[in-house]
C-alpha positions in Angstrom: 35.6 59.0 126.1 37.6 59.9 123.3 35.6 61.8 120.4 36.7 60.9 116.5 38.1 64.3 116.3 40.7 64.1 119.3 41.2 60.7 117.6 42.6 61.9 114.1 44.9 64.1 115.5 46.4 61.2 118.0 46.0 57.6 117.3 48.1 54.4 117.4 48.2 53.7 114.0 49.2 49.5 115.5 45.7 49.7 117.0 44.2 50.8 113.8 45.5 48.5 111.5 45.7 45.0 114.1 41.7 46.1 114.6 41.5 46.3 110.5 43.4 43.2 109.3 41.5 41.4 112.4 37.9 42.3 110.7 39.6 41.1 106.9 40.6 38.1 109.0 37.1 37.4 110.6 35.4 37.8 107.0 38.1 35.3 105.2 37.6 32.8 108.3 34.0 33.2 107.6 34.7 31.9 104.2 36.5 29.2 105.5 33.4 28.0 107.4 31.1 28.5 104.2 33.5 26.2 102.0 34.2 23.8 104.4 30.5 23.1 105.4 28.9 23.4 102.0 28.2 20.5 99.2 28.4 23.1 96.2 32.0 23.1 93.9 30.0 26.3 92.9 30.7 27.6 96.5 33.7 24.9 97.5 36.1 25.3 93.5 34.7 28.0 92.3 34.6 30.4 95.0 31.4 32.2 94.2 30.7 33.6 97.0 31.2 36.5 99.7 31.3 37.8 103.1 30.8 40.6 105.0 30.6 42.3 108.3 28.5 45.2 108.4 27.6 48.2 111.4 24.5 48.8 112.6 23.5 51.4 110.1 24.1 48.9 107.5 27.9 50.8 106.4 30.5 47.8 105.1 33.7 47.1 108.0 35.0 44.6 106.0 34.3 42.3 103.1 35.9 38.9 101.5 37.8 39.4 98.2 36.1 36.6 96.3 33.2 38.2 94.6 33.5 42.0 94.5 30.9 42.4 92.7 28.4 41.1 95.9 30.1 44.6 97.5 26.9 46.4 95.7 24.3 43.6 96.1 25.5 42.9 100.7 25.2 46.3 100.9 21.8 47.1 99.4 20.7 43.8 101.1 21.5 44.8 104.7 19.9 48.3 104.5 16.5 46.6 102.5 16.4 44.3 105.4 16.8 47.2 108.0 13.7 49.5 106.5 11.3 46.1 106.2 12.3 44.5 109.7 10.6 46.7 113.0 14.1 46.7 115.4 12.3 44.9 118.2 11.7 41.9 115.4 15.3 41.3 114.8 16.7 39.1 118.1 20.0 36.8 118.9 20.2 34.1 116.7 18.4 35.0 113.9 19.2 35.2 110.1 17.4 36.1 107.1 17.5 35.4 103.5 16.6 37.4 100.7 17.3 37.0 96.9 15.1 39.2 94.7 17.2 41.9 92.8 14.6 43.9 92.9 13.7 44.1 96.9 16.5 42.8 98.1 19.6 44.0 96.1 20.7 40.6 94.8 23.0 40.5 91.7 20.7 37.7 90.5 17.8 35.1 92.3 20.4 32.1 92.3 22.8 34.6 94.6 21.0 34.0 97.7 22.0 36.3 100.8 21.7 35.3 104.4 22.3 38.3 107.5 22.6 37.8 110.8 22.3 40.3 113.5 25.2 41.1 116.0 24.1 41.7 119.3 26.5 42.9 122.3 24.0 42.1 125.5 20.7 43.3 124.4 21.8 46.0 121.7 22.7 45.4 118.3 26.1 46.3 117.0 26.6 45.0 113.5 25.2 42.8 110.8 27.4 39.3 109.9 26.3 38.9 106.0 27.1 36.1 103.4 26.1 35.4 100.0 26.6 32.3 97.5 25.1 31.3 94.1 23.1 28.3 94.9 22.9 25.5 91.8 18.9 26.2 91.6 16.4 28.5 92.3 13.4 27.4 91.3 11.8 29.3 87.9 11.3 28.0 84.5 15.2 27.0 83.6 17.2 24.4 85.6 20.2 26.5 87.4 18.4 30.0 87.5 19.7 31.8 84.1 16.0 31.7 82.0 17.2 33.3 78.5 13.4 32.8 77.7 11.9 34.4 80.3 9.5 37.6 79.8 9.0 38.4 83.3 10.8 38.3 87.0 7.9 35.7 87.7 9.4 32.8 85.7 12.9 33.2 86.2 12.8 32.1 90.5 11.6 31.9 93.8 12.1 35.6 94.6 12.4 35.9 99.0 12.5 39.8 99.5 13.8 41.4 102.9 13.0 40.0 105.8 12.2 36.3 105.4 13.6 34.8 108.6 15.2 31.5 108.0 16.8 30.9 111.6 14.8 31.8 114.6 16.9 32.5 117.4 19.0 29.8 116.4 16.5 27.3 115.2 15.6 26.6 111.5 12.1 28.2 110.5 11.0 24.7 109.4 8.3 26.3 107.3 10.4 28.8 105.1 12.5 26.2 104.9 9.9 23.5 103.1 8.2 26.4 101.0 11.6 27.0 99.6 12.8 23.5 99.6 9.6 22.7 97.6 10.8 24.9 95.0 13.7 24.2 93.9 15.2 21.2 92.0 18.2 20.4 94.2 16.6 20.8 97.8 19.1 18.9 99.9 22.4 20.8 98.5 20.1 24.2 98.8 19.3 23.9 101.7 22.7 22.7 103.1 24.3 25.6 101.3 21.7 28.1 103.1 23.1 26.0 106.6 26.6 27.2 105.6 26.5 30.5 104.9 24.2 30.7 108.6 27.7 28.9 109.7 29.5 31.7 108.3 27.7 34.1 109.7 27.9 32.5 113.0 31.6 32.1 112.9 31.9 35.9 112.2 29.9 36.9 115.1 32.1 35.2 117.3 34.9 36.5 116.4 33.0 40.2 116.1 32.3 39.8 119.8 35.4 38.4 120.3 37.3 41.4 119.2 35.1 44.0 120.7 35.8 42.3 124.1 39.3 42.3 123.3 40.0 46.2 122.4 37.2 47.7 124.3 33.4 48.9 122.9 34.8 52.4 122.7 38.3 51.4 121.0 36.7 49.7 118.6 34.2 52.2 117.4 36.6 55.1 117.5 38.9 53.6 115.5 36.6 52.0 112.9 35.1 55.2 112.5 38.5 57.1 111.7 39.5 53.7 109.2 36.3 54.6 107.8 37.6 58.3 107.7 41.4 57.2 106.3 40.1 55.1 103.3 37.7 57.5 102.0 40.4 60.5 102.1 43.2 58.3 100.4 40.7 57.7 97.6 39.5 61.5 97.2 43.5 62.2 97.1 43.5 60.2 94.3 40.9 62.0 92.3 42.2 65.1 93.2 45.1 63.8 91.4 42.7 63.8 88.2 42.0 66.9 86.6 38.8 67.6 86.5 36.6 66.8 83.3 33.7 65.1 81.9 34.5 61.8 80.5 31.8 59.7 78.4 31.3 56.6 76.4 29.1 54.1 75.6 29.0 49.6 75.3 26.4 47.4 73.9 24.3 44.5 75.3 24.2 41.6 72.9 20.1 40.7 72.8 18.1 39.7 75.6 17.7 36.1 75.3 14.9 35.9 72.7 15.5 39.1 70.4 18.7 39.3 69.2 19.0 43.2 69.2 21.8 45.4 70.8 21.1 47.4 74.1 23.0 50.5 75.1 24.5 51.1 78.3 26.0 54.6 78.3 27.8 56.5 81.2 29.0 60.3 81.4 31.7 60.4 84.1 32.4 63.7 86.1 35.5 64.3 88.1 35.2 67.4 90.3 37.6 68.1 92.9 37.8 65.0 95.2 34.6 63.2 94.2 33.2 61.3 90.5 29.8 60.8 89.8 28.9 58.0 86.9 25.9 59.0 85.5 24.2 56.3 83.4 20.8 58.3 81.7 20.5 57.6 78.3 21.1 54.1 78.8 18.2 51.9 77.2 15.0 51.6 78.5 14.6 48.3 80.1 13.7 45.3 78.3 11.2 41.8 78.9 14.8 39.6 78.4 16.9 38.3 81.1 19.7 41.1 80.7 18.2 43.9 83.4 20.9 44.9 85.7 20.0 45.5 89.5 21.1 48.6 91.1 22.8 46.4 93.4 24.4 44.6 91.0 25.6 48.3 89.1 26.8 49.3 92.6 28.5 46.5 92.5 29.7 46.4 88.6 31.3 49.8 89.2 32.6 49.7 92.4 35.0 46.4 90.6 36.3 48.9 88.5 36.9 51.9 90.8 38.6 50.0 93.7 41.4 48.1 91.6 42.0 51.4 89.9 42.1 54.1 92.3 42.4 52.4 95.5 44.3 49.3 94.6 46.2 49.6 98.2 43.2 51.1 100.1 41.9 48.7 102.9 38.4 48.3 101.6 35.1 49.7 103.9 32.4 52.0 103.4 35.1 55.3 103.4 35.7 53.6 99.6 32.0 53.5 98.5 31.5 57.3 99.4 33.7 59.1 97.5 31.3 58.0 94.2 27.7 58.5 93.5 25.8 56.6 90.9 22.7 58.2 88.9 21.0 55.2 87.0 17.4 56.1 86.1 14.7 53.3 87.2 13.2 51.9 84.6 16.5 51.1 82.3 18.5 48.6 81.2 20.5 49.5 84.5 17.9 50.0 87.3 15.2 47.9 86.1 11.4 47.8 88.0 9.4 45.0 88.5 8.5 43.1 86.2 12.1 43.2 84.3 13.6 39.7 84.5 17.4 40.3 86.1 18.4 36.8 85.8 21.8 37.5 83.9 21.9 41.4 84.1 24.9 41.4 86.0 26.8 39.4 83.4 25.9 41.2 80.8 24.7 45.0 81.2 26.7 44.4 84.7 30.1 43.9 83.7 29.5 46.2 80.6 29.4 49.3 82.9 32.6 47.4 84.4 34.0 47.9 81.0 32.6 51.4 80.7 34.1 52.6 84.0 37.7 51.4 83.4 37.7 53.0 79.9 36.2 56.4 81.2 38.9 55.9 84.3 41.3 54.9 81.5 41.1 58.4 79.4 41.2 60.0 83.0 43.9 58.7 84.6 46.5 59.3 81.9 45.8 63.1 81.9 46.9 62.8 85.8 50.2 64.5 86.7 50.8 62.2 89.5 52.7 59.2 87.7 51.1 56.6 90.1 47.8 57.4 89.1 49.0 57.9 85.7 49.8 54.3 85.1 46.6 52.5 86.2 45.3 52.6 82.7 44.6 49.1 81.0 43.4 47.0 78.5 39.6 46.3 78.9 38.8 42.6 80.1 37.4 39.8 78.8 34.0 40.5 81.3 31.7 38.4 79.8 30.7 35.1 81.9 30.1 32.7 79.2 27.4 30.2 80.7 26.5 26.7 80.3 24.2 25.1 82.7 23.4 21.6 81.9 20.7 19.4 83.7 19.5 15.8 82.8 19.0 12.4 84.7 22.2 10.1 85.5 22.1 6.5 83.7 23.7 4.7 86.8 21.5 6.3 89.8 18.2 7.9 88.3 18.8 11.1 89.7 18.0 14.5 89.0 21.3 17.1 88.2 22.1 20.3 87.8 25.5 21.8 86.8 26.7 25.4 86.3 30.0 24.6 85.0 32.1 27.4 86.2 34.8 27.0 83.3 32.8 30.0 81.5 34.7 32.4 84.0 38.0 31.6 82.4 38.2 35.0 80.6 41.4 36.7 79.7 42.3 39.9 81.3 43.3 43.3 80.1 46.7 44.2 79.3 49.3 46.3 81.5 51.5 48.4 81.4 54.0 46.6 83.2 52.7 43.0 81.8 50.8 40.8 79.0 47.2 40.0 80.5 46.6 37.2 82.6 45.2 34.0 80.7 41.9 32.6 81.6 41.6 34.8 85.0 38.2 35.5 85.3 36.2 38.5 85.2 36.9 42.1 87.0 34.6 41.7 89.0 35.6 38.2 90.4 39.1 38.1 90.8 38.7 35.8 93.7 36.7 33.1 91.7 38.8 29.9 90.3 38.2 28.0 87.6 37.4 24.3 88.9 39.7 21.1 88.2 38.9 18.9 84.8 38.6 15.8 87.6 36.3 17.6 90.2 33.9 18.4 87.4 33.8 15.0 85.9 33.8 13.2 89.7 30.8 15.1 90.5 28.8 15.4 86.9 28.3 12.8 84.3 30.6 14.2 81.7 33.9 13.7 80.2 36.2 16.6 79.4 38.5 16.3 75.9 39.9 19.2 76.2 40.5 22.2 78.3 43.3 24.7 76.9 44.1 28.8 76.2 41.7 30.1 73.3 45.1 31.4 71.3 42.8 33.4 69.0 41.3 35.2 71.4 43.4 38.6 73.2 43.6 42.0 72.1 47.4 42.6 70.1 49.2 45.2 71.4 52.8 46.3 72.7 51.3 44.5 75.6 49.1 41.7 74.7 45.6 41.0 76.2 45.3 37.6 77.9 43.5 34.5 76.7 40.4 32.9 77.5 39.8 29.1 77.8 38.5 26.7 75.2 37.4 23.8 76.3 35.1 20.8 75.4 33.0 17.7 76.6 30.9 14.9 75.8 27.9 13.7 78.1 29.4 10.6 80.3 26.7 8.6 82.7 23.9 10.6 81.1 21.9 10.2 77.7 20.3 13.6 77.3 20.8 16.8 78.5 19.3 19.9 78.5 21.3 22.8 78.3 20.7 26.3 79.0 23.9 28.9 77.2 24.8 32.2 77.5 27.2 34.3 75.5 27.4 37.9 76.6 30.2 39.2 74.6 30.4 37.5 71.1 30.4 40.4 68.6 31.1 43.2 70.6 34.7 43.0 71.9 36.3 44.5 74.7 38.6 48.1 74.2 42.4 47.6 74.1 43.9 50.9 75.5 46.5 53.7 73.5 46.8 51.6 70.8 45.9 48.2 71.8 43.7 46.2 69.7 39.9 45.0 70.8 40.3 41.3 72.2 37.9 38.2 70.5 34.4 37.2 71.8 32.9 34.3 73.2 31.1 31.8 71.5 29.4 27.9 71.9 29.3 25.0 69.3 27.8 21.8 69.5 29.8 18.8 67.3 26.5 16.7 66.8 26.6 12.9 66.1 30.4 12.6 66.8 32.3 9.6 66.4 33.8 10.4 70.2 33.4 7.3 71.8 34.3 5.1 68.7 37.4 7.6 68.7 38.2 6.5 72.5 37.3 2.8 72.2 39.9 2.7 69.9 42.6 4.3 71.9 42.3 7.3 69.9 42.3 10.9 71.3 39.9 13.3 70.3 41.0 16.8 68.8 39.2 19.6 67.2 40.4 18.9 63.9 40.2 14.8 64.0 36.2 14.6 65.4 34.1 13.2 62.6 30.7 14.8 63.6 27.3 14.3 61.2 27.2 18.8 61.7 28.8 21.2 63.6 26.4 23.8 64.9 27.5 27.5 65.9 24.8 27.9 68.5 23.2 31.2 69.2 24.6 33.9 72.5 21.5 33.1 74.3 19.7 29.9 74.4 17.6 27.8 77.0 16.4 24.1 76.6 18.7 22.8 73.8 19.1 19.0 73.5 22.6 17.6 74.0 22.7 13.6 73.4 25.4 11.5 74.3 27.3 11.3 71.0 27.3 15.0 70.7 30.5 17.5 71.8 29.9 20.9 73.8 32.6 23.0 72.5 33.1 26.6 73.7 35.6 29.4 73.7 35.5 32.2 76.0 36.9 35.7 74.9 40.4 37.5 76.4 41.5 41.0 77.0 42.3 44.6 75.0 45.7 44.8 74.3 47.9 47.6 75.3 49.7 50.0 73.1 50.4 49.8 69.1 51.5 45.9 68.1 54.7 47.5 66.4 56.1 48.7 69.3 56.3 45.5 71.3 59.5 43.5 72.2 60.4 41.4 69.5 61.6 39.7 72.1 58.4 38.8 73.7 56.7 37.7 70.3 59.1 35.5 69.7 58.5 33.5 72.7 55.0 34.0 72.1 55.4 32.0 68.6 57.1 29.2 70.5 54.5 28.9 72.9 51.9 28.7 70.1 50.3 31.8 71.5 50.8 33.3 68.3 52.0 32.3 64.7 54.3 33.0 62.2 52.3 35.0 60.1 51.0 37.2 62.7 54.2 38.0 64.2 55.4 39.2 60.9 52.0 40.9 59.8 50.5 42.0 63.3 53.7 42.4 64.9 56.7 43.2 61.9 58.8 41.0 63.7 60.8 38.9 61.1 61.5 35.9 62.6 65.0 33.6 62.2 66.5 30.0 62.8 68.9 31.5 65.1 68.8 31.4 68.7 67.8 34.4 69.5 64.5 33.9 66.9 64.3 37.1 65.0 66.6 39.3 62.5 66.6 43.1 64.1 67.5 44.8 61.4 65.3 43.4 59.3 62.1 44.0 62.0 63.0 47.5 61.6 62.4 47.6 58.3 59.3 45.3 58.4 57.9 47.8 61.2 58.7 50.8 59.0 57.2 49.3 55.9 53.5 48.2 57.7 54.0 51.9 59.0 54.0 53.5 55.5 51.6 50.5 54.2 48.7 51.9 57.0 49.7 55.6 55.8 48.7 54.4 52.0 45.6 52.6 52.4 44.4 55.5 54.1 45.3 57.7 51.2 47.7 59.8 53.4 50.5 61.1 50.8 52.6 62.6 54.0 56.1 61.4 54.4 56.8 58.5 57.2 58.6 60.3 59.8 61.0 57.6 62.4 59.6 56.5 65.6 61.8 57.7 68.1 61.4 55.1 70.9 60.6 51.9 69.0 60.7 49.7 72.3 58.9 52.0 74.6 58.9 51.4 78.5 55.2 51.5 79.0 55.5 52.7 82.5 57.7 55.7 82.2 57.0 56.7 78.5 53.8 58.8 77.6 50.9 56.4 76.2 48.4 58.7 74.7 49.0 62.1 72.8 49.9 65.3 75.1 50.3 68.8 75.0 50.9 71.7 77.6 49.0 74.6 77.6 48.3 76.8 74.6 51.0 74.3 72.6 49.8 71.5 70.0 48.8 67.6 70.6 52.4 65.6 70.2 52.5 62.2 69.3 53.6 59.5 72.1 55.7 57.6 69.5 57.5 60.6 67.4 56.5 63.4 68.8 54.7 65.1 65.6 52.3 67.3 66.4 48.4 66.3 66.3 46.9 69.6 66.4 46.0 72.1 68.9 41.8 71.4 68.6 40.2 70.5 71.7 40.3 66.6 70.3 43.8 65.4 68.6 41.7 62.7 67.2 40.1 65.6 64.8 44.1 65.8 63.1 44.8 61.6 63.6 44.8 59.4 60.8 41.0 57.6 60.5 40.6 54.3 59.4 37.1 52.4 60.2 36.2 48.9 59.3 33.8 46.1 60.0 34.6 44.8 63.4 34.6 41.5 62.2 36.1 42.3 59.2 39.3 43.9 60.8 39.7 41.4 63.9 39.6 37.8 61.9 41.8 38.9 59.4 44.2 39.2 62.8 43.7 36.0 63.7 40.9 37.2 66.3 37.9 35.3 66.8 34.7 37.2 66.4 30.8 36.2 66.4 29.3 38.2 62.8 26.0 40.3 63.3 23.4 39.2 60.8 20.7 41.6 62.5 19.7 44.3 59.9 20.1 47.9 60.9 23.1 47.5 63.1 26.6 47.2 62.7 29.3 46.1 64.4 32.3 48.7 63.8 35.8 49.0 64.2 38.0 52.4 64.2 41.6 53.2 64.0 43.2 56.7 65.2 47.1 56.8 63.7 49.5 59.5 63.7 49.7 61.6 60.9 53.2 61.6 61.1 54.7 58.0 61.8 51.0 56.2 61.7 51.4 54.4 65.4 48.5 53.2 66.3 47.3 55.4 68.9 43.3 54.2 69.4 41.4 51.8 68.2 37.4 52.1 69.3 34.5 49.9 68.9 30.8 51.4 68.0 28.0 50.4 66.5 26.3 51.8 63.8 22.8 52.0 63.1 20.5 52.7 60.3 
């Protein structure tokens, strides 16, 4: 038999790769079977789902790209379900499904897990493991996100490890009626739970198939050593990054019934070849609905880590060990029973997203190896903005519940080598797509009036953040709805990056008593600014059991991405096909942008933009009451790849700015000798044009601040923090 260690030194790197891609094959065939046997647009448009293969310790050998942030939540699932289950209680043919985030890892109740056990003859070899969001779960709100909750109790039917669903291949017909009897949708339920068992099944057939084909002892050498290879590309890369301590912190926006702000914070360490994210100090947890699960934090950071560091790793457990996590129980971010968890991950979740890419961010750029160097970004739009509306149809009587996946059209960050992708979805969902405007209306009584880019909405920058959707509908085959909302970021944006400026927010508004249907029996077509509506009501982040009737409009706008780098230094070229796509307008690209723009083909005067750019340049140096002389920028159209981003120095020599070269200092911090400028948050981003929810709540403060260079005032930060008093 050969040992892992003669292995490393001799292998066939074919084998190792045909037995790799074949497991990423058997885990995207698996989703294959899920969407092609399930009833659920969540599950068959939207994607929200994943699936997994797992070894017999409960380590990841493969795992679907939809839903990375499930790579937290299988995990935790499969190793919960081996320390409740005996061994000799797990047989051929069985499944089980678990999801309570607090037993059972799940990112939230309505993302329901199911693992089945691999056997090879009578021994076990691996765990087949799929998980989707099913439409209900039971719990006091329709669609399983319960902004009122106070408690885990109300928000679902909570199934911890170890519920067996399928009994050596037959249903357990009684879990199956206690849970069906729960629930408001128990047909599609349950026939979504049938096909993730027929994922599950397809995998182990193919599993089985493949260790038949290679050989038992092939196949475990060489997953063992592609365990081995992707855990040792992914320590190269942090050796690449000098060691340091990296720290910041982001804010929850209330908890579904008190509109206060939560802190997540999270000290990074790099040391050597492994980082350690270290979340104390975070907030104690709270009785709202925004609780993260350590699965759903495993997951959250592991989003941020992979596409950064290991962007060209094949992905198995090799990538999961070369980070540890330290989250306290009993915070905001590793929550105990009873903390209700119902929308942590989309809200404390994806803001230790955001944490970790602007911590990997600050790190990256101080890397040597240009590769690394050039992962940095602007922050995303992370921030699923929900709306889940339920009702009775008009023509059949019946009972619905929809989860409109439109509120995961979020903008992205910007690149280096690119704007930000429009309406993309969040970091930790690349996989998920938005559904079509005629699937939605075809399966749920509603009409859609619009559905369009959010143009208001992305960070500025030399590269520009992307932009989230707007979109709106009225209620079509129902009366009354009821409508449960959820607005994670609204007033506290996402980071651009070296320069970049903070993206808009997220927000809901309900046009009530419209003239809609008058509109459209006329042959008219509804727009924003021709509705006739008795009021229009800005509606609170976090909401559950509002009344929608059917002459009223549900109107939202979901946030985009940082931008990238100081606005002045972008292309002119690229702003002026950005005002001809109405992505941005005339007098942003003059004010924002100091691009003066022409009648003549190729939209713009150059010289003039140079002077425009130099004059806003002296104009930030005066309103910060800096007397010092404007010094040129030496590379006014920087390639953001190859050129420096941030402010360097060598050793013992001052802080040089990026854009001209003057010096910063030669403190620890070259912010101590920048240009500060601080503002209100929503102050400073709506005068850009950037849409923005304002903070009413007493004692805290949304703010803005601005790092320039002394010498040519580029932008070179721009931060968001929060004050308190």
């Amino acid at each position: 038999m050969t040992t892992i260690a003669e292995l490393r030194n001799d292998y066939d790197p074919v084998t190792l790769e045909v037995i790799r891609m074949r497991l990423d094959n058997i885990v995207e065939e698996m989703g294959i079977a899920m969407i092609r046997s399930s009833g659920s647009p969540v599950i068959t448009e939207a994607r929200d789902y994943n699936t997994a293969l797992f070894d017999p310790e409960g380590r990841i050998y493969s795992y679907s790209d939809a839903v990375q942030l499930h790579i937290g939540s299988g995990g935790v699932a499969v190793r919960a379900l081996l320390a409740t289950v005996d061994p000799d209680e797990i047989q051929p043919g069985d499944a089980f499904i678990s999801n309570d985030p607090h037993t059972a890892g799940s990112s939230h109740p309505p993302d329901t897990t199911v693992i089945s056990p691999i056997f090879l003859g009578e021994r076990l070899v691996g765990f087949a493991q799929s998980q989707a969001h099913l439409v209900d779960t039971g719990g006091m709100a329709p669609g399983g996100f319960a902004p009122a909750a106070t408690d885990c109790f109300g928000e679902a039917l909570r199934l911890p490890p170890g519920v067996k669903i399928f009994d050596r291949g037959k249903p357990v017909d009684s879990v199956r009626r206690l849970i069906a009897n729960n629930v408001r949708t128990p047909v599609l339920h349950w026939n979504d739970v049938r096909s993730m068992v027929a994922a599950n099944n397809t995998g182990t057939r193919r599993f089985l198939d493949t260790i038949d084909e290679f050989g038992e002892e092939t196949f475990a050498s060489y997953t063992a050593l592609s365990f081995e290879l992707a855990e040792q590309v992914l320590r190269n890369r942090i050796r690449d990054i000098p060691d340091g301590v990296f720290e910041s912190e982001d804010w929850v926006e209330g908890n579904g019934h008190d509109d206060v702000l939560y802190r997540v914070a999270c000290r990074m360490t790099v040391e050597g070849s492994q980082i350690t994210f270290d979340f104390d100090g975070s907030s104690p947890q709270t009785d709202g609905f925004v609780n993260c699960s350590y699965g759903a934090l495993v997951g959250s950071i592991a989003s941020a880590v992979v596409p950064i560091l290991g962007w060209d790793v094949p992905f198995n457990e090799g990538v999961m060990t070369a980070f540890t996590i330290h989250a306290p129980e009993g915070t905001i971010v590793n929550p105990v029973v009873p903390a209700p968890i119902s929308n942590g991950h989309l809200t404390t979740g994806v803001r230790a997203t955001r944490l970790v890419t602007r911590l990997l961010n600050n790190a990256c750029v101080t890397s040597e190896n240009p590769t690394v160097r050039k992962r940095s970004q602007g922050e995303w739009g992370d921030s699923w903005t929900g709306g889940i509306t339920s009702g009775v149809r008009t023509d059949s009587g019946e009972f619905f519940v929809w989860f409109n996946m439109d509120g995961g059209g979020m903008g992205t960050g910007a690149q280096p080598v690119r704007d930000g992708h429009d309406a993309a979805g969040l970091l930790t969902q690349v996989g998920n797509m938005l559904p079509d405007v005629e699937m939605n209306e075809m399966i749920y009584p509603a009409l859609y009036l619009w559905k369009r880019l959010a143009t208001d909405s992305s960070g500025h920058g030399a590269s520009r953040g992307g932009m989230g959707l707007d979109y709106a509908w009225v209620l079509w085959g129902a009366d009354e709805s009821a409508e449960t909302i959820f607005c994670p970021t609204a007033a506290v944006p996402p980071w651009g990056f070296a320069g970049g400026l903070p993206a808009g927010g997220s927000g809901f508004e309900f046009f009530r008593g419209s003239n809609v249907r008058k509109m459209l029996a006329e042959g008219a077509y509804p727009t924003e600014d021709t509705i006739d509506a008795a009021s229009r009501d800005l509606q609170e982040p976090n909401v559950q059991g509002l009344i929608l009737s059917r002459d009223d409009v549900f109107h939202s706008w979901l946030g985009g991405g940082g931008g990238l780098g100081d606005p002045l230094l972008r292309d002119p070229r690229l702003v002026v096909q950005d005002v001809r796509d109405e992505f941005v307008n005339t007098v942003h690209a003059e004010e924002v942008y100091g691009v003066v723009l022409t009648d003549t083909p190729e939209g713009y005067d150059a010289d003039a933009t140079t002077v425009r750019r130099q004059e806003i340049r002296a104009a930030r140096l005066r309103e910060s009451g800096s007397t010092a002389e404007l010094r040129e920028v030496a590379n006014p159209q920087p390639d953001l790849i190859e050129d420096a981003l941030i402010p360097t120095r060598r050793d013992g020599e001052a802080w040089t700015c990026p854009a001209c070269s003057g010096a910063l200092g030669d403190g620890d911090d070259w912010l101590n000798a920048a240009v500060h400028r601080s503002y209100s948050a929503f102050d400073r981003l709506t005068s850009l044009g950037v849409r923005l929810r304002k903070r009413v709540n007493q004692g805290e403060e949304v703010r803005m601040d601005e790092y320039l260079c002394p010498s040519c005032a580029t932008l070179l930060r721009a931060s968001v923090w929060v004050a308190t008093s």
